[in-house]
N, C-alpha and C positions, 0 to 999 in steps of 0.2 A: 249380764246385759242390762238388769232393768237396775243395777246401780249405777250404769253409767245413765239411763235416761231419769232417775229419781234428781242425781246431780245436776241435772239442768234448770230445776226447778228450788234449788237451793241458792240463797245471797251468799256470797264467800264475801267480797270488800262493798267498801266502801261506796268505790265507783258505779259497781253495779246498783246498790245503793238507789246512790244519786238518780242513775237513767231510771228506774224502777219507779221511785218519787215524783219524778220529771212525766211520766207517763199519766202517772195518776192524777197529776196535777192537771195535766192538759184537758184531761178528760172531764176530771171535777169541774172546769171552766166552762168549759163547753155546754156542761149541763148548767152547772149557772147562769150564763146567758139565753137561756130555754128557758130556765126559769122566769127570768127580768121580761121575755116575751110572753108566758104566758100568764103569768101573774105584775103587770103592771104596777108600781108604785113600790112600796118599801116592803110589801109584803116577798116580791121577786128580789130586790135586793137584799134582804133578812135571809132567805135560803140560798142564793148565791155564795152569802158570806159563811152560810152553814158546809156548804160541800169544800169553800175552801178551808175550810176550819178542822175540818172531817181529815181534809188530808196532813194537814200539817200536824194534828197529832199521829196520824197514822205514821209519819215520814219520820218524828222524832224515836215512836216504838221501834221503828222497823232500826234508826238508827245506833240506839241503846243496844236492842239485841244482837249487833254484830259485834257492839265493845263488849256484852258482857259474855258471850260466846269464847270472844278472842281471850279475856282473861281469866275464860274456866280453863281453855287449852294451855295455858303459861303455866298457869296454876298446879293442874294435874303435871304437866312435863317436871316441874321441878320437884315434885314432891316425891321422896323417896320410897318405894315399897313397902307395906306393913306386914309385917311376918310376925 
């Protein structure tokens, strides 16, 4: 049982990826413009640009880890047995 609910919390493609990214993204925005409110002039636009920044490298890690994930598992399938 708790391997089916550990799996829920695992990225398997892409797609999920994507909405995963797309959430944090929304969210990093959001506080960006909290930001721009509560810090007025370029100081709120400076961390604005910080959360959205925070995310896109987080989106690129997260997006790496599923290519190199997928090419540990090709990898290990073809490689034949060591005896």
């Amino acid at each position: 049982m708790w391997t089916k609910v550990k799996r829920l919390f695992v990225i398997k493609t892409r797609w999920e990826a994507y909405l995963i990214i797309y959430a944090l993204a929304l969210g990093a925005m959001t506080r960006g413009v909290d930001y721009t409110q509560q810090y007025p002039g370029w100081p709120g636009y400076l961390l604005m640009a910080a959360t959205g920044g925070a995310v896109m490298l987080g989106g690129a890690k997260i997006l790496d880890a599923i290519r190199y994930e997928r090419e540990a598992k090709a990898a290990s399938e073809t490689e034949p047995p060591s005896s």
